[in-house]
Backbone as CSV, one residue per row, in Angstrom:
resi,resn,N_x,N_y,N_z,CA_x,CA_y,CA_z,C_x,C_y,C_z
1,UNK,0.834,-1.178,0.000,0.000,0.000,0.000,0.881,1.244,0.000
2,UNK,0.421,2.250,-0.329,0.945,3.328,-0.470,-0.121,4.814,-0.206
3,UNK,0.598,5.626,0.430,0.292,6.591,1.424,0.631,8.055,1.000
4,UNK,-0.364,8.384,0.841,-0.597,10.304,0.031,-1.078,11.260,1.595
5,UNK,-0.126,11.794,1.950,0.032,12.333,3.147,0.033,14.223,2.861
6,UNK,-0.574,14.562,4.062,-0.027,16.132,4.303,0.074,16.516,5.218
7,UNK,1.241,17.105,5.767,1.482,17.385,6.753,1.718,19.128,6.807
8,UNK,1.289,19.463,8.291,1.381,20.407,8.750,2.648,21.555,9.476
9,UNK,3.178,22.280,9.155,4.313,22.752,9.591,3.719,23.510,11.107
10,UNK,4.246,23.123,12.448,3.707,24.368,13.231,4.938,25.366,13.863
11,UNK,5.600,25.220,13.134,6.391,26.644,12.796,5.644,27.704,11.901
12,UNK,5.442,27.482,10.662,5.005,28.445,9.847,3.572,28.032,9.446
13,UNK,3.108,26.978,10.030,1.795,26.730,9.396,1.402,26.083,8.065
14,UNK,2.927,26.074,7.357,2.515,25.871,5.690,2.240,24.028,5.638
15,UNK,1.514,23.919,4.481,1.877,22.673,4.218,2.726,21.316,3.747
16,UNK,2.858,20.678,3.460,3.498,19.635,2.710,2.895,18.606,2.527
17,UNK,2.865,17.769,1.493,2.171,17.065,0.704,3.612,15.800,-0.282
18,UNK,3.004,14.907,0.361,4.102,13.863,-0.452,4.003,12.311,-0.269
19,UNK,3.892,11.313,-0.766,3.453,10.238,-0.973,4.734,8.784,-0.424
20,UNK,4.303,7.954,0.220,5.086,6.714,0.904,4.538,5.649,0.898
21,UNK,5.380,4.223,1.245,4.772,3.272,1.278,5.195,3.151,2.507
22,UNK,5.794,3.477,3.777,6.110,3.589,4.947,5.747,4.643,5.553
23,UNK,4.547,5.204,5.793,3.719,6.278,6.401,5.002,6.654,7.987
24,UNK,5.254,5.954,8.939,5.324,6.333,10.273,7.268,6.293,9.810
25,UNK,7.565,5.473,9.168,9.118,6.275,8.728,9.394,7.236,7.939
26,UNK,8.310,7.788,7.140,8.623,9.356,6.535,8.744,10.354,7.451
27,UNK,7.289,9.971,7.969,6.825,11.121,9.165,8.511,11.383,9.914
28,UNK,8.215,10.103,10.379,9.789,10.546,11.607,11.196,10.991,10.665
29,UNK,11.629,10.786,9.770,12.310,11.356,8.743,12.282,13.114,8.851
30,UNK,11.029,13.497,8.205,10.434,14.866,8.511,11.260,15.091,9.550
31,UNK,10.330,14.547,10.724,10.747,15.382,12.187,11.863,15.133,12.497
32,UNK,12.796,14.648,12.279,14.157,14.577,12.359,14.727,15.150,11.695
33,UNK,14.267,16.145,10.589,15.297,16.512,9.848,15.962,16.608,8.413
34,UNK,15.494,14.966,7.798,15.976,14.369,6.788,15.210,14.087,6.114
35,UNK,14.735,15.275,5.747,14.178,15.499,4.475,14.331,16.944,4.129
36,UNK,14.676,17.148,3.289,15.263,18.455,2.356,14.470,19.733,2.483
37,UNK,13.149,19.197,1.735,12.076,20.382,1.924,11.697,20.654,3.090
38,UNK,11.559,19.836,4.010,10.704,20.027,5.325,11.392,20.263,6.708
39,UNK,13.377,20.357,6.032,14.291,20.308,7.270,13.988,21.730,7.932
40,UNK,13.656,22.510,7.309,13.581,24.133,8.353,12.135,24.251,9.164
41,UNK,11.394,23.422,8.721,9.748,23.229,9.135,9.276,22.725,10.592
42,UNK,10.202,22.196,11.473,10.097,21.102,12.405,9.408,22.136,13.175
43,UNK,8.418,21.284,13.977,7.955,20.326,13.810,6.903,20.039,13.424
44,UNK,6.516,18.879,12.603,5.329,18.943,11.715,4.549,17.892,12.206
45,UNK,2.938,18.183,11.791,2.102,17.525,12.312,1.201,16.643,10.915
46,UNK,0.568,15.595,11.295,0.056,14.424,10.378,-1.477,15.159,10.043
47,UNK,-1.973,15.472,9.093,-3.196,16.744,9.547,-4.253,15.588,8.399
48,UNK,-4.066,14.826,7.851,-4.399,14.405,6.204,-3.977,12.989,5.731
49,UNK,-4.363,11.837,5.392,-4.028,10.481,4.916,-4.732,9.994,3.479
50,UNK,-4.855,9.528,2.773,-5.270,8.369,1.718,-4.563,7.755,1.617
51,UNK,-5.327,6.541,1.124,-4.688,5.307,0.676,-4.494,4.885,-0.485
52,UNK,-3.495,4.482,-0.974,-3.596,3.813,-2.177,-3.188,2.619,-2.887
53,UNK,-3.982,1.742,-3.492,-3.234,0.181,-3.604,-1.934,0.128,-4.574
54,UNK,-1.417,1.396,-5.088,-0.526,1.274,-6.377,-0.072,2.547,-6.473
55,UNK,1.374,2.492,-6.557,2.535,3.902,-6.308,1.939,4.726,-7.679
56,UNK,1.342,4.150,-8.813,0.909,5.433,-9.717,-0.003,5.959,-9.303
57,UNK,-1.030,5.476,-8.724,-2.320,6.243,-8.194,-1.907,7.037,-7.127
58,UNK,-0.659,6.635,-5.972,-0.273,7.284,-5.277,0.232,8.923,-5.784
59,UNK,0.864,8.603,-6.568,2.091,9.595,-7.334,0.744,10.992,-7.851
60,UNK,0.266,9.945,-8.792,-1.170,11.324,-9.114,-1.734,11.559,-8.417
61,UNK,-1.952,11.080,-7.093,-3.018,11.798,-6.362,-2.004,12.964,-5.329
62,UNK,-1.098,12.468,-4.798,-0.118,13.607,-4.773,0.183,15.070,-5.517
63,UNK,0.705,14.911,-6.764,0.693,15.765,-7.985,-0.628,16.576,-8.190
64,UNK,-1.909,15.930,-7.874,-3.132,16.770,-7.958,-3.114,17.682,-6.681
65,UNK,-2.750,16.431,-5.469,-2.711,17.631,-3.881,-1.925,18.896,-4.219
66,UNK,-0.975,18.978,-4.897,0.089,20.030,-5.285,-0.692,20.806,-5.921
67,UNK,-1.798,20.995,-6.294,-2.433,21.639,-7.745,-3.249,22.614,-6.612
68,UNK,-3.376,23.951,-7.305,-4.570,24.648,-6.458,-5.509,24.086,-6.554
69,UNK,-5.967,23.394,-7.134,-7.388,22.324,-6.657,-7.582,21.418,-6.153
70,UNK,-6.222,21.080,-5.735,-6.139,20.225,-4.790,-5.532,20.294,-3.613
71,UNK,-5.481,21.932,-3.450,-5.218,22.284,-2.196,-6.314,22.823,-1.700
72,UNK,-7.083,23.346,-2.600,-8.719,23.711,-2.113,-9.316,22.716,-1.960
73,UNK,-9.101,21.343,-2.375,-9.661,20.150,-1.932,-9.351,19.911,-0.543
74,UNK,-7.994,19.832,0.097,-7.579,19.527,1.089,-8.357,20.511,2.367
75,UNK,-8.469,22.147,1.935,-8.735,22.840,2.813,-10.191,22.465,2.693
76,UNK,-11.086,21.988,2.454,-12.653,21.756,2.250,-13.020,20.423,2.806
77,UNK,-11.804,19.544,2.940,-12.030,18.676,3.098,-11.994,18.653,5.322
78,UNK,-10.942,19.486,5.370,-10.547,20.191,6.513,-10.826,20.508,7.399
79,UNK,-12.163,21.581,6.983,-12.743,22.630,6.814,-12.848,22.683,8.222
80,UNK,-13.237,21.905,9.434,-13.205,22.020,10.327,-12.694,21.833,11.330
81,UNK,-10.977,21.311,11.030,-9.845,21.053,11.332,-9.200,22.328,11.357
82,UNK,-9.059,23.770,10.465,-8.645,24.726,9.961,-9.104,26.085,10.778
83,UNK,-10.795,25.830,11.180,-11.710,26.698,11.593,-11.380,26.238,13.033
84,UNK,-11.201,25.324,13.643,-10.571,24.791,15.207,-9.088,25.263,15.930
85,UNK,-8.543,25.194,14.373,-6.818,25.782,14.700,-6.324,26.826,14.733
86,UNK,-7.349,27.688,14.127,-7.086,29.143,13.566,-7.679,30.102,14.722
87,UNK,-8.619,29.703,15.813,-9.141,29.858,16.651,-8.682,30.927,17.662
């Protein structure tokens, strides 16, 4: 299986969005550090999951999360995750 994730920065709030077949060793990756994009971000939170049976479906559904419509997907999907935090 494979895992289309987004995570939350609560340093700056921003997002990240990126796809695994080892969900709980990316994560800790992230928060450790070792990962490139997300090394200045620490520490980040798990805010978002799907599943997927096959790394291409993974890969595109990722690539769409990246898309403004699929970041307006994410925030709608949210919606009351966002309206709780912002509080």
């Amino acid at each position: 299986m494979f895992y289309v994730y987004v995570l939350q920065s609560l340093k700056d709030d921003k997002l990240y969005t990126g796809f695994t077949n080892n969900l709980q060793k990316r994560i800790l990756k992230h928060n450790l550090g070792k990962v490139f994009s997300t090394k200045s971000r620490q520490p980040l939170k798990l805010i978002y999951v799907e599943i997927c049976l096959n790394q291409k479906d993974a890969k595109q559904k990722e690539k769409y999360l990246k898309t403004g419509s699929g970041k307006t997907l994410i925030k709608q999907r949210l919606k009351y995750y966002f309206k709780d935090y912002y509080k």
